[in-house]
Phi, psi and omega in degrees: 000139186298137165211139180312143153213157187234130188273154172222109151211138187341114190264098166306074181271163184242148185241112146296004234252356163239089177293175176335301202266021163095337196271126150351348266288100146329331155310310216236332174298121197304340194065065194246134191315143213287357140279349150313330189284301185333295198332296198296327156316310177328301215276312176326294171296349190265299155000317185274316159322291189289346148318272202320330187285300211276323201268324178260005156292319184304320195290353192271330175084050193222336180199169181259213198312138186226156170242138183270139174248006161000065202139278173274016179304334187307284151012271167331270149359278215269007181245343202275331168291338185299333196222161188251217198252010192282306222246138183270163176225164217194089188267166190241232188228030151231040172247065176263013176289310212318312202287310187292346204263345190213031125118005169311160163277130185302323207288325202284329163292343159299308205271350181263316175307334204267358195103311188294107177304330179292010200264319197268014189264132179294136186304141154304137180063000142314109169251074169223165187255173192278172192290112209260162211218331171291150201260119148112022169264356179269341171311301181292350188286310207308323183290347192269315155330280167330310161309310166293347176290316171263308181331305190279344156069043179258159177239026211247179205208150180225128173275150175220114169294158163186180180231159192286356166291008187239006163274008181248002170252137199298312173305314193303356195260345172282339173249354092020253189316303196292350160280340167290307171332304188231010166047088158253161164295073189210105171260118183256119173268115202265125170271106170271093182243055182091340185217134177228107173051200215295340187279136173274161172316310200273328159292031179232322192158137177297050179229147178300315186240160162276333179301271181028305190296337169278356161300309185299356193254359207054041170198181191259134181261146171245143131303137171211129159325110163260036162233008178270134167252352176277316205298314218273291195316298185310315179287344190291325204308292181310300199272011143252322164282347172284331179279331177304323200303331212065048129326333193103202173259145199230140180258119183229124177278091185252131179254121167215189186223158195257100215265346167269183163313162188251339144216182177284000181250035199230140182249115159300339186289343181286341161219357169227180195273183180272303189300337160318263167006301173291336190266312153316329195282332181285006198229051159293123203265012146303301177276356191254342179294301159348290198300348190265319175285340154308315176284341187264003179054029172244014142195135176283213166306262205320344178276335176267336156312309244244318174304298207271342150260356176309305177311314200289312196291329198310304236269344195275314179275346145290327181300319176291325162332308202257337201276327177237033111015101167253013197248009177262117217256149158277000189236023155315302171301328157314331228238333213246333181314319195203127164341304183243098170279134187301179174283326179284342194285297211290327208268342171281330191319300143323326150318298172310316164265009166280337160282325164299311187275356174284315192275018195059354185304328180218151166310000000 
């Protein structure tokens, strides 16, 4: 039977403004005041320290199993500055730019790597949620948020992170829509950075862009250089006054790369090259960023020593911090499973602690 068809396809725009090599599009540069950059280098270069500081404590057996964040600080960064301390976030558990720009303590990621929940309790006066490790479930808290949020007749907005493997789960397509639906004030950041956990981009879904995916849903999606921090600033900036305005909800896609391991108990040489690796490390959303500022004089040598030892003395003193640290109890977790701990709950407990105290560990 004849039947009309209309072709459709899906329009992206991508956003760009700092290349690889530090130059500019002039056209496009926000000009944005020179201590906000500072600002934004900071948070950058600290993000980047305290990984590399947090990747040889694991390796030292000093915290456990760590996910690295190498790589993505722009993404983080450049979204987490987009809002102000009013307006919530909803993180999944590699957002730790995110986490320093809006007052977590370098100390606290030691102590949730470290085993210590107390790593994960959210700052006073933080309107961010704790760190969530199932993956693509903190997108329904961030929408739930957002709902309460319009409900409340608020003008304030919740970012909610994820990575592109948590675009293959059934929550983020629930919270997709129900943020379509019902046009909330929810901006979602898919960090893509090729990979969820050894599976490539192209084993997650045929579709050209992850930005895309908010079309089926009824709203706009963006592509951004998620190693450009001016591009991530700028489009986060625009999709938080189109949601504060009451526009809705916006999918902003930063494509970047995952230039470490996907936790430290991960061997990357088992599914990518050293050169992909090598090839990704020239487009570091770190050194090209340097380089605009230098040139842009809003900072030299000596302004950036001074950035890096400042970052140093911070990070030696979360570590003394955490290393002497007594308020962390090991039978804790037996005590909080349940209200009533079962007979089998008391017999391990007592197990666990006739081993501790076996091992000198406990009194």
């Amino acid at each position: 039977m004849p039947r009309k068809t209309v072709e459709i396809e899906p329009r992206v725009e991508y956003l760009s403004i700092l290349d690889e090599h530090g130059v500019v599009d002039a056209a496009l540069d926000p000009r944005l005041d020179g201590d906000l950059l500072a600002r934004m280098f900071r948070y950058m270069l600290a993000t980047r320290r305290l990984d590399e500081r947090l990747i040889n404590l694991q390796r030292q057996g000093r915290i456990g199993t760590y996910g690295p964040t190498r790589g993505q600080e722009a993404a983080q960064i450049g979204t987490a500055m987009s809002i102000g301390p009013e307006d919530w976030t909803a993180q999944a558990f590699r957002e730790m730019g995110m986490m320093l720009v809006r007052g977590w303590g370098m100390h606290m990621p030691m102590f949730f790597w470290g085993g210590h929940e107390e790593g994960n309790v959210v700052p006073e006066g933080v309107n961010d949620l704790p760190i969530a490790v199932p993956v693509s479930s903190q997108t329904l808290h961030g929408v739930g948020i957002a709902w309460a949020m319009k409900l409340r007749k608020t003008n304030n907005v919740c970012l909610t992170y994820l990575g592109d493997g948590g675009t293959s789960e059934g929550d983020f397509h629930e919270a997709m829509n129900f943020a379509g639906v019902y046009s909330l004030p929810v901006v979602f950041i898919v960090q893509n950075n090729q990979f969820a956990i050894s599976h490539p981009r192209r084993m997650q879904t045929r579709s050209k862009t992850l930005a895309q995916k908010a079309l089926a849903y009824g709203f706009n999606g963006i592509q951004v250089d998620g190693n450009d921090i001016l591009a991530v600033y700028v489009a986060a900036r625009e999709a938080v006054e189109k949601a504060r305005s009451g526009g809705g909800p916006t999918l902003i896609e930063c494509v970047t790369y995952r230039l470490s391991v996907h936790t430290t108990a991960d061997d990357p040489t088992k599914y990518r090259s050293e050169e992909e690796v090598r090839q990704w490390e020239k487009r570091d959303p770190l050194i090209r960023f340097k380089k605009y500022l230098m040139e842009r004089n809003v900072l030299d040598d000596a302004s950036v020593a001074g950035v890096e030892e400042d970052i140093r003395g911070q990070i030696k003193e979360a570590v003394d911090y955490y290393e002497a640290y007594e308020g962390v109890d090991p039978v804790d977790p037996f005590r909080y499973c349940l209200a009533e701990p079962s007979a089998e709950l008391v017999a391990q407990q007592r197990e666990f602690e006739a081993a501790m105290r076996a091992e000198g560990l406990m009194r």
